[in-house]
Structure formats: C-alpha cells, structure tokens
C-alpha positions in Angstrom: -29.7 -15.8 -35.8 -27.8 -13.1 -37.2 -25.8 -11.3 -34.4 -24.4 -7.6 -34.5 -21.0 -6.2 -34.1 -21.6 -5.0 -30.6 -22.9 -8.4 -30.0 -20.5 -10.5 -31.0 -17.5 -8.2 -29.2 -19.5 -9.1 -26.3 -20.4 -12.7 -26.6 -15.9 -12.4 -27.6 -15.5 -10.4 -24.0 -16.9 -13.0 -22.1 -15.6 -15.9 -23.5 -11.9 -14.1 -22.6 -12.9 -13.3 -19.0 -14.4 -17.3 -19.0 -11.3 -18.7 -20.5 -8.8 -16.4 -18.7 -10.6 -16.8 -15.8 -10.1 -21.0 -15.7 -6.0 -20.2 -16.8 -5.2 -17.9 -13.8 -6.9 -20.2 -11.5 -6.2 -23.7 -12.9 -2.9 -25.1 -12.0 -0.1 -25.1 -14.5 1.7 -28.7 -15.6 4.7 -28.1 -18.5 4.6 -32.3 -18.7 5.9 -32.6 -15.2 8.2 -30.1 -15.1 7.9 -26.3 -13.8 9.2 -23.9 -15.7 9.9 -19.9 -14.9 10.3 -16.6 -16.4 13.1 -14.6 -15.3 12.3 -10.5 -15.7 15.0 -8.2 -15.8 14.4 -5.1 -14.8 16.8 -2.4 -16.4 19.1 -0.9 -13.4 21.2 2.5 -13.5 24.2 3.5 -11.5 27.8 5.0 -12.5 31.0 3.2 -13.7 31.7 2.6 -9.3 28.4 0.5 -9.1 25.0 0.1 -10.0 21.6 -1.9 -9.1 19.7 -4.2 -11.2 16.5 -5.9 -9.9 13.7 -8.9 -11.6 11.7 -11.4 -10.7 10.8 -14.4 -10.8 7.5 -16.1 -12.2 6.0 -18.9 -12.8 5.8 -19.3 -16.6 1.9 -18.9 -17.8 2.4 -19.3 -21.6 1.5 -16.0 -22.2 1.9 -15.0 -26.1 3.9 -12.5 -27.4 1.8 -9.4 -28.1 0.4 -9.1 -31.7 -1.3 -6.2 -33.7 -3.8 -8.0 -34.8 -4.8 -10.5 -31.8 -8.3 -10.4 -30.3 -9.7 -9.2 -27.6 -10.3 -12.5 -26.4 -6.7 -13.7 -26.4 -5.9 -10.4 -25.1 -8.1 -10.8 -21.6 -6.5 -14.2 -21.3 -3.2 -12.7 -21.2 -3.5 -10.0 -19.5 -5.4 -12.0 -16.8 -1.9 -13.8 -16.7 0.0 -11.1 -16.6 -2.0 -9.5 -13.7 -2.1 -12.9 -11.7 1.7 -13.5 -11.4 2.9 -16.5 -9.3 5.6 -15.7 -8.0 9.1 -18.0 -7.0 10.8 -17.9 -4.4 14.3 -18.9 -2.6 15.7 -19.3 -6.5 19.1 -19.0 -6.5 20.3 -16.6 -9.8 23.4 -15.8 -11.3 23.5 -12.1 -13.0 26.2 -11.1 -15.5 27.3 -7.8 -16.7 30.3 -6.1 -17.3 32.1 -9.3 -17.7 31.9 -9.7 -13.5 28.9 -12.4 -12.6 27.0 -11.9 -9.0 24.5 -13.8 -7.3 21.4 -13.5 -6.0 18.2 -14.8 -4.7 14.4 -14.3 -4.7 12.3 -13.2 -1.8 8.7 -14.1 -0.9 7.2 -10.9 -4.0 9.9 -13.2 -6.4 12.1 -10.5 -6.3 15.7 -10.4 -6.7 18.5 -7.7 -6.2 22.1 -6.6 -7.2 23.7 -3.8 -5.8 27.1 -3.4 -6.2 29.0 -0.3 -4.5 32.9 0.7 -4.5 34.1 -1.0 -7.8 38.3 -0.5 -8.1 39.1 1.6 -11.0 40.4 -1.5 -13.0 37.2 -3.1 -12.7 35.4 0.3 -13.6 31.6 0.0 -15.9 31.8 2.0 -18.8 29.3 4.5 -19.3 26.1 3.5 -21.7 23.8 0.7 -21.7 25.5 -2.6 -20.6 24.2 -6.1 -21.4 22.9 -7.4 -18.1 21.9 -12.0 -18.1 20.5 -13.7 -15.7 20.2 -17.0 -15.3 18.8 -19.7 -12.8 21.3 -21.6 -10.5 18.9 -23.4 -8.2 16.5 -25.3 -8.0 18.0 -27.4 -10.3 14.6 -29.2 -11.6 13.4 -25.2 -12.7 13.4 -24.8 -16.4 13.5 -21.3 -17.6 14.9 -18.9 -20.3 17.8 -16.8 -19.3 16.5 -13.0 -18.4 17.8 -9.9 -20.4 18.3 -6.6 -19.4 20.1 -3.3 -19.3 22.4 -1.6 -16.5 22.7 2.4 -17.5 25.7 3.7 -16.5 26.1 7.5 -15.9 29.0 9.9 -15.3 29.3 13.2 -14.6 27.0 16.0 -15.2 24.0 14.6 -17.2 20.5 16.0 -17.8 18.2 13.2 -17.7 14.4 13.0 -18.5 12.4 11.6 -16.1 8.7 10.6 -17.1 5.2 9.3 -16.0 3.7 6.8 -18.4 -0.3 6.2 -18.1 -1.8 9.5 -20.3 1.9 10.8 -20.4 3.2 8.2 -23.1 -0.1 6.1 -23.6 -3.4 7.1 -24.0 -5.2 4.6 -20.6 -7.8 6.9 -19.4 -7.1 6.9 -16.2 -9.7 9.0 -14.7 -12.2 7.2 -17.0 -11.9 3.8 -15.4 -14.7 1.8 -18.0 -12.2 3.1 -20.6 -9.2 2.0 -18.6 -10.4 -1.1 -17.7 -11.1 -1.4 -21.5 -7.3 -0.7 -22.0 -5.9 -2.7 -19.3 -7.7 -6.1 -20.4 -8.9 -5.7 -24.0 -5.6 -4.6 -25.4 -1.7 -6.0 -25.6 1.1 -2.9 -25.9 0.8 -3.7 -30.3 -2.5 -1.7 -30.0 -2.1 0.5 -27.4 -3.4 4.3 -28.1 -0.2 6.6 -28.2 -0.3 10.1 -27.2 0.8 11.5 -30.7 4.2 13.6 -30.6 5.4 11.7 -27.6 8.2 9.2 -28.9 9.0 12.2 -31.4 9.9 14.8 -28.3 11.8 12.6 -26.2 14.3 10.9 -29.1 14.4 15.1 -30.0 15.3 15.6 -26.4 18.0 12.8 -26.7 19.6 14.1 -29.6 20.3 17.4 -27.7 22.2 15.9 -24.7 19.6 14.1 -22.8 21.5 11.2 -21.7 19.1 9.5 -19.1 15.4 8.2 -19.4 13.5 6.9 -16.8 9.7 6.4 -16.6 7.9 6.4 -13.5 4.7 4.6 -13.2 2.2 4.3 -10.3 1.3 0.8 -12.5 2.1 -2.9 -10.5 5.3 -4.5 -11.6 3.4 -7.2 -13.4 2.9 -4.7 -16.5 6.5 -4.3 -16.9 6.8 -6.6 -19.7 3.5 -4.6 -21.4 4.9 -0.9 -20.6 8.3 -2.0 -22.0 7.5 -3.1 -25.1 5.4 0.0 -25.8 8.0 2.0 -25.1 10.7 -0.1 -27.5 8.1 -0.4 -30.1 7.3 3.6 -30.8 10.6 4.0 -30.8 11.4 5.9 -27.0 15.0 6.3 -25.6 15.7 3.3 -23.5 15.8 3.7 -19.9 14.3 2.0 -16.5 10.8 1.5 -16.1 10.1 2.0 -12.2 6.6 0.4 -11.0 4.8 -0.4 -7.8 5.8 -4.2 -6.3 2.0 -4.5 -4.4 3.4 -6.7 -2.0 5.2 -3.3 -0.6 3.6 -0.2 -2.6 0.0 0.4 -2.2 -1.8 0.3 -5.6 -4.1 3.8 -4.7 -1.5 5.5 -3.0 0.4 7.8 -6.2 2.0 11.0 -4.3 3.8 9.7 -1.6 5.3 6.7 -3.8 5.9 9.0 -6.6 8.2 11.7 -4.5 9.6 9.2 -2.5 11.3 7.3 -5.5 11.9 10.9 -7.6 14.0 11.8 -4.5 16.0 8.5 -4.2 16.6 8.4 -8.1 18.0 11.8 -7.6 20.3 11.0 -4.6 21.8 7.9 -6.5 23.0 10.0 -9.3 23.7 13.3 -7.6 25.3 15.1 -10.8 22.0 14.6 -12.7 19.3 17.5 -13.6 15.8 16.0 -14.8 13.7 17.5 -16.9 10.2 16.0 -15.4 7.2 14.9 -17.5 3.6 14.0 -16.6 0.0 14.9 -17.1 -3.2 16.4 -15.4 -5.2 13.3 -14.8 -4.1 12.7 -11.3 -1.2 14.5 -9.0 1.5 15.1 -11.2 1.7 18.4 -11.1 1.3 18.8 -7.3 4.1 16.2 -7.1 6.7 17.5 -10.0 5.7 20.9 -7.8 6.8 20.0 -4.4 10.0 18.7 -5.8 11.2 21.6 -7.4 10.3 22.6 -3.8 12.9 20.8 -2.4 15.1 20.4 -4.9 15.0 23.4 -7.0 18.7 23.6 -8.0 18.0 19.7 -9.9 14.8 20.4 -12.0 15.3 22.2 -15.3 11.5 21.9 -16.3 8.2 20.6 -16.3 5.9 19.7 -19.1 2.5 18.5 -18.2 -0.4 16.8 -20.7 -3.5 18.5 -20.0 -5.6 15.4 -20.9 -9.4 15.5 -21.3 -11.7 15.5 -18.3 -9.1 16.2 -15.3 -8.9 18.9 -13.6 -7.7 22.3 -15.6 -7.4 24.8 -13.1 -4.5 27.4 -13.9 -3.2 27.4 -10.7 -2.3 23.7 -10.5 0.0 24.8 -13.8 1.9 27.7 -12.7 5.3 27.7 -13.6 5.3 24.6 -16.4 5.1 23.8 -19.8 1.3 22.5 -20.5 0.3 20.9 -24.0 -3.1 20.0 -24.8 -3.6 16.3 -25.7 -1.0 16.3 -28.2 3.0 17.4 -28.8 2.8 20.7 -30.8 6.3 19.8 -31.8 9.4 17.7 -30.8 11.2 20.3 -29.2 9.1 20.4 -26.4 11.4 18.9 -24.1 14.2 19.6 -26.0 14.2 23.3 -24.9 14.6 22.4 -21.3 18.5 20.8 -22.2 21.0 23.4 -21.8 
C-alpha cells in the first residue's frame, strides 16, 4: 500500500511520541555509571559582583539540534528536554574572572553564585566574561564541564530588554495546535524566525546598546533550545531569563513578567531598557504598567502585532507597533540616545 505525505508524517508523529514516550520514562544506565549535564545560565552584574545560576541534569543523550532532523527525532528530544531529572546536593566549583566559588544544587537542580562587595583589586572588567563549572561531588558523577557567560555592566548603559515566543520566534502562541506543533516537532535549526528581528537588535547594538536580555514566560528546560536560536540568527548575546516550574507557575505571565523587569532593573540601577514584546498575550499591559512605575528608566516600547491577538488601539498607545515583520533595522535603534 502506497501511503501519502500526510500519512506518513503521521504514522512519523507517532512513532516519536511512542519512542519518546519509552525514553522519558525508562530508566537511564551509561554502563553503570550516571552521568550529568551541567547548564550554565548566563549571569549579569557590575565589575563589584555579579550572579550566575544552572542546573543540574541527568544526562538524557539528547542530540545536538540539526537542520535537517526529523520530526521523529525531534519529539524524542524534545520529550527529553521537557522531562528533566534533576540532581541534587552536587557540589560545583564555578570559575570566572580568574576567582573560583562554590556551590551546590537544591531539590529543582539549581545552583547559585552571587557575589557582592569585590575590593577594587579584585574588580570584573566590564564585557562578557568566561564563566566554568565543574562538578566536585559526588565523586562517581560523570559530566562535561558547563559554559557560560557573566555580563558585566558599568555606568550609564541602555540596555534592550526582550520577550522571546512571537517576539524573536514565530511559536504561535495563542494558536496552541500550532504551538504544540513548534514545541515538539521542531529543534531551534528549524525554528520559524520573525524576519527583521536579529537584523534590529545587532542595529540596536551597534548604536550603543550594550545590554541584552530576553525574558521568556517559557520553563527553564528550553534554555538550551531558546539559546541556540538566539546564537544561531546571529542576536547580541545576553541572559535568557525563564520560569523554574518548581517556583514560577507555568500560566501565570504578568505578575512573573513585572516582577523580574523590576528586579533586573534594581540590580543595575544606571541602566535604561528599551523593552520589546508582542500582542499575543500581556505584553503591552505589562511593558505599560512599568513605564508606570518607572517612567524615568524606559526609553521605548516596540510591540509585534502578530496575527490573531487582540488589535485594539488602545492597548498600543504610546509604542512603537510593527506588523508581523521589522520594516527596517532601525527600529530599536531610534530608541538609543
């Protein structure tokens, strides 16, 4: 029998969803020996101290995203991804700036640095520093030592401060069969970008932007996806701040969304953010409300009007809407004084 395209994507679907299925939920040997995957995730601060934060995960094997895998492979990874066992009480050593530091994961596998009060001789300099970590104890773990950045800022800096689902990427958000499709059929190789995107910010960059960070209502275990995306189309480097589920609540966007705008703006108090989302869910009611608060910080909004969501005028008032695509790549750029 003779089966059609639509067919055999399907019969291709549900062989992922069967195989992935039996990967999350079979246990994992590595010929007696259990190995981890240390993710570091890029910290900011200023040359007196900074934060850098990771987990750590059981390793699942999962493949380094391709162009041209299936979408079979793809489920099975992203099925991974999603299902994330984490480690805890490892104990990690972090290097950067030539100064190593300790830490240890918690219950979520998450592990923190935060260093305050740094003596001038032992002062960061400013730019992206080089952060490693690697695992102390239990001595019987196997794993790959983590990489990462720390961003150091000084002084008065305009910074860019983004959303990423229908912001950077096309995900569909308020079409879930199309996000689901985007979420489990895809790896960040075939991702759908929003055309302009990379183009604007590196524009932005060029004309004194010095800070990037991108704000996701997304759980921490698509960090390694949303990441590569980013470094792949070629967008400034910067942290990628997402929900840990075992404290965030995966539905709840507004709240969690001002919440960490205000704290990123209170650990770098000289910094002015030019702030970037779109019209699928509350972006422009939250970007609004903190202006509200802090009008003296924002320079500008720009918000994707993205098909389907809601267009009414009056949720726009006072920013920068483009429709579906950049116009240009000084978009942003004409925010930076």
């Amino acid at each position: 029998m003779a089966y059609t395209r639509p067919m055999r994507r399907f019969f291709s679907i549900v062989k992922g969803l069967v195989v992935g299925g039996v990967a999350v939920m079979s246990p994992r040997a590595f010929a007696g020996e259990q190995r981890a995957l240390v993710v570091v995730y890029d910290g900011w601060g200023t040359p007196s101290g900074f934060t850098v934060s990771g987990r750590v995960l059981e390793d699942q094997g999962v493949r380094s995203p391709a162009a041209g895998a299936s979408e079979a492979d793809n489920i099975v990874d992203n099925l991974k991804a999603l299902e994330s066992d984490e480690l805890r009480d490892v104990e990690l050593a972090l290097t950067v700036g030539g100064a190593t530091y300790t830490a240890t994961s918690d219950a979520d596998g998450m592990f923190t640095v935060m260093v305050r009060g740094l003596p001038t001789a032992q002062a960061l300099p400013t730019g992206a520093l080089p952060v490693q970590v690697r695992v102390l104890k239990p001595a019987g773990l196997k794993a790959a030592h983590g990489a990462g950045h720390v961003h150091i800022h000084d002084g008065p800096l305009v910074g860019v401060v983004s959303d990423v689902d229908d912001t950077v990427v096309k995900t569909y958000v308020t079409d879930k069969s199309k996000l689901v499709g985007a979420v489990l059929l895809k790896n960040s190789r075939q991702l759908e970008t929003v055309v302009g995107a990379a183009a604007a910010y590196r524009r932005a960059k060029e004309q004194g932007a010095r800070a990037f960070f991108y704000l996701s209502g997304s759980p921490q275990n698509l960090y390694p996806r949303i990441r590569d995306y980013l470094t792949t189309q070629g967008f400034p480097l910067g942290p990628v701040l997402l929900k840990n589920l075992g404290e965030d609540k995966l539905f709840k966007q507004e709240g969690y969304k001002l919440a960490r705008l205000e704290a990123l703006l209170d650990s770098l108090p000289t910094m002015r953010v030019i702030l970037v989302g779109d019209s699928g869910e509350h972006d422009p009611e939250i970007y609004r409300e903190l202006k509200k608060r802090r009008a003296d910080r924002v320079l500008g909004i720009v918000i994707r009007k993205t098909p389907g969501s809601d267009g009414t005028p009056a949720r726009f008032v006072g920013m920068r809407v483009i429709d579906d695509v950049y116009p240009d790549d000084g978009v942003l750029a004409g925010f930076v004084p």
